[in-house]
C-alpha positions in Angstrom: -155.0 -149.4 136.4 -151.7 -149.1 134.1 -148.4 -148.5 135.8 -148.1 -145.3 134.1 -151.5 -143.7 135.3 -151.0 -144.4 138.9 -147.5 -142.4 138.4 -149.1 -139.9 136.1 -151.6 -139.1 138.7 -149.3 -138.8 141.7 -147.1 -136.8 139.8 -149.6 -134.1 138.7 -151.1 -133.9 142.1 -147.9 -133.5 144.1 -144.9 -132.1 142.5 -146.0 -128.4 141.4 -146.5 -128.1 145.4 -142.8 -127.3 145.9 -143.7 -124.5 143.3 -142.8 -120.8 145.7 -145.9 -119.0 144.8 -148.0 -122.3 145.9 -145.7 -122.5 149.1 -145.6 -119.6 150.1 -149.5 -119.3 149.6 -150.4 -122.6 151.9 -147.0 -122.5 154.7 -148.3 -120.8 158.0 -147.2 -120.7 161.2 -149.8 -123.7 162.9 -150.5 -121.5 166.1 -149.8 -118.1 164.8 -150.7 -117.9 161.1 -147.3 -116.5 160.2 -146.6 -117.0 156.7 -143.1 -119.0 155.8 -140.5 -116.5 155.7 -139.8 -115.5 151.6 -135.9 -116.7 152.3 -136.8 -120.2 153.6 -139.3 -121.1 150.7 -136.6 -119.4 148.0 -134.4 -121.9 149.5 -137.2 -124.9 148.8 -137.0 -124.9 145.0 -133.2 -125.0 144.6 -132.8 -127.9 146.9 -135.5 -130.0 145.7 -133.9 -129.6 142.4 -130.0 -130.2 143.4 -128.7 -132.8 141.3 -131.7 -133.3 139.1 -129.5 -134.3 135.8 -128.2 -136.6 138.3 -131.1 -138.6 139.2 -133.0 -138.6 135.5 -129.4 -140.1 134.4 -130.1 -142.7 137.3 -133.7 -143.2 136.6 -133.0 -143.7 132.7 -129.8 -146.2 134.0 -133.1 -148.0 135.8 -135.4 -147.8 132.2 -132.2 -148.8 130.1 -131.8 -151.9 132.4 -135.3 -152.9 132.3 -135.8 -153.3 128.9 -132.7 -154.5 128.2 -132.8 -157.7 130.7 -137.0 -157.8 129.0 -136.0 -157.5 125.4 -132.5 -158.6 124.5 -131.2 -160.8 128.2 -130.4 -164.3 127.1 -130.4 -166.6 130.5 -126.9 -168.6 130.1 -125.8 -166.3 127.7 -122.8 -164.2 127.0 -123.8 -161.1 129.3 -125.1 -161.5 132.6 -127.6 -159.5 133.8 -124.5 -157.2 135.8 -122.8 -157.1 132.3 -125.7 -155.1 130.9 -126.0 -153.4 134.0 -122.6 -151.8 133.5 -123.0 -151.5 129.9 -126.0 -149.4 130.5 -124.1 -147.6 133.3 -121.6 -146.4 130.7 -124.4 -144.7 129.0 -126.5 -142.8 131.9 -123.5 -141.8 134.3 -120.4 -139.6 134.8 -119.1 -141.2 137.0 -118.3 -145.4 136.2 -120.2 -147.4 138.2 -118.3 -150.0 140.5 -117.4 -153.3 139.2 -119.3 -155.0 142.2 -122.4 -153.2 141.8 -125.1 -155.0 142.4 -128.3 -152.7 142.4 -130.5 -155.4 140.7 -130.2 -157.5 143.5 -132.8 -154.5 145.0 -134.3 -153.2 142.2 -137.5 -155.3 142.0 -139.7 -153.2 139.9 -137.8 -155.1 136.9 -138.8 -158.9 138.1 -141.3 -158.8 140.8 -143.3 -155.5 140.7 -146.4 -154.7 138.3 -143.5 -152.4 136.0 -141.8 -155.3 134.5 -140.6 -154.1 131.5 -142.1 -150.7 132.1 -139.9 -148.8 134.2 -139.4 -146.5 132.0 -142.6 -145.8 131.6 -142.3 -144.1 135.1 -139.9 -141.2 133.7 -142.6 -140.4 130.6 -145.5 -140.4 133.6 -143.6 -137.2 135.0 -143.4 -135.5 131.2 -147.1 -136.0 130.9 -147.1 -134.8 134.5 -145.1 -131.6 134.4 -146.5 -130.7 130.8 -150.4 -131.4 132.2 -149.1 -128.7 135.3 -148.0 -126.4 132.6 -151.0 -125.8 131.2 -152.3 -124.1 134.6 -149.1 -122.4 135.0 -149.3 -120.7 131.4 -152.7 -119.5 132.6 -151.6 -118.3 135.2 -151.8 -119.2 138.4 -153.5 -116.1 139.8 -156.2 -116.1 137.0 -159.2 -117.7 138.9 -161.8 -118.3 136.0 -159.2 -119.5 133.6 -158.0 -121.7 136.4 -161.4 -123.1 137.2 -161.9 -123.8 133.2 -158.2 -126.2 133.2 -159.1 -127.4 135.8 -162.4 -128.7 134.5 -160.9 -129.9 131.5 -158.5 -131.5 133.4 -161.0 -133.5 135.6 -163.0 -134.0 132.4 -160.1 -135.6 130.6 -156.8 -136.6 132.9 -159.2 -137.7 136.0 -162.3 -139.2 134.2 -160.8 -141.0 131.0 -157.7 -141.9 133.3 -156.7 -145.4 132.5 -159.5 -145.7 130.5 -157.5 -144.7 127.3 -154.1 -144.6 126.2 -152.0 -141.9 127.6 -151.2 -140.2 124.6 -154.7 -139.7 123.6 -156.0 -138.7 127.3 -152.9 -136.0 127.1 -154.2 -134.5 123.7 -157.6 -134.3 124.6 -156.4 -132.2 127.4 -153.4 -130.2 126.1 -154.4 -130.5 122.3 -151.2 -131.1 121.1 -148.1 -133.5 121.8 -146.1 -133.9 125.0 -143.3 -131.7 125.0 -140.3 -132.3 127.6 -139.7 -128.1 128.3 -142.0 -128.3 131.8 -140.4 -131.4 132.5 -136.4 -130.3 132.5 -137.3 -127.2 134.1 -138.9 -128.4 137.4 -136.1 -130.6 137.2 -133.3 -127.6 137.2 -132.3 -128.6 134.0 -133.7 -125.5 132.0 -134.2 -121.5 133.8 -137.7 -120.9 135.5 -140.1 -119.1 133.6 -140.3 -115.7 135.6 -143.8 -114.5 135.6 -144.2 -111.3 134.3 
C-alpha cells in the first residue's frame, strides 16, 4: 500500500469525528446516558483547530525539507542538510527558526521511513481526506438515503479501488471532479464553518 492511501484512509475515517453535530450525537454519559453538555463539545472544535496555520506551515517546512534533501542535496556540498533546513524555514514560519535546530536529527520519515521523498504526500492525503468528507457533509448529514448512497459510492470507489489506482483517479471517480483545498482549510480553522441551514 502507497504512503498516501494509508494516510488518506486514516484521515477520512477519523477527523470529521471532532465534527459537533457527530459529537454531540455519539458523547454519553457511560453509566447514565447523559448527552455531552452543548458548551463542552462547542469548545471541542475551536481547540482542535488552535493554531492550525501553524502546524500546516510546520508540516509544509517538513514536505519542503524532504524533497529538497531527495531532489537537489549534494552530500559534501555547499549546503548541509541544516542549511536547507533553515532555508526552508525562512519560507514556512513566522517566527525564524534557531540557528541550532536540529529537527532532522528526529525526523526519520525523510531517511528511514517508507515516505522518503514523500512527505509531502502526507498533507495532500488530508485534502483528498477533508474534500472525500465533504461530499457527505454537502448531503447532509441528517439525510439518511442520500447518506447511505455516498457512502456506497464511497466504499465502491475510496475503500475498494484504494491503492489499487492512483489517487487522483480513485478521487474523481468518487467526487467527479478535481480536489479542491476549501474542506481542507476549513476543518483546519483557516476558512468560517459552513453553518447548516
Amino acid at each position: 500500500m502507497k504512503p498516501w492511501t494509508s494516510t488518506y484512509f486514516s484521515f477520512s475515517l477519523s477527523n470529521p469525528a471532532s465534527l459537533g453535530d457527530i459529537i454531540m450525537s455519539i458523547a454519553k454519559h457511560y453509566e447514565t446516558g447523559e448527552s455531552l453538555p452543548e458548551d463542552v463539545c462547542l469548545s471541542i472544535i475551536p481547540a482542535r483547530t488552535f493554531r492550525g496555520g501553524s502546524q500546516l506551515l510546520c508540516q509544509l517546512r517538513y514536505a519542503g525539507v524532504d524533497l529538497e534533501l531527495h531532489s537537489n542535496y549534494v552530500p559534501g556540498g555547499p549546503e548541509s542538510i541544516y542549511d536547507i533546513d533553515q532555508r526552508v524555514g525562512k519560507k514556512t514560519h513566522i517566527i525564524p527558526l534557531l540557528p541550532e535546530d536540529r529537527c532532522l536529527c528526529s525526523f526519520d520519515h525523510i531517511i528511514s521511513d517508507k515516505y522518503a521523498a514523500g512527505d509531502y504526500s502526507y498533507q495532500w492525503a488530508e485534502v483528498l481526506a477533508y474534500d472525500v468528507f465533504a461530499a457527505f457533509e454537502e448531503a447532509g448529514l441528517d439525510n439518511d438515503q442520500t447518506l447511505r448512497e455516498i457512502g456506497t459510492r464511497f466504499r465502491e470507489t475510496v475503500l475498494a479501488l484504494g491503492g489499487g489506482k492512483l489517487p487522483n483517479e480513485v478521487f474523481l471517480e468518487f467526487r467527479g471532479r478535481e480536489p479542491l483545498p476549501d474542506s481542507f482549510l476549513r476543518y483546519n480553522g483557516l476558512l468560517p464553518a459552513i453553518i447548516a441551514a
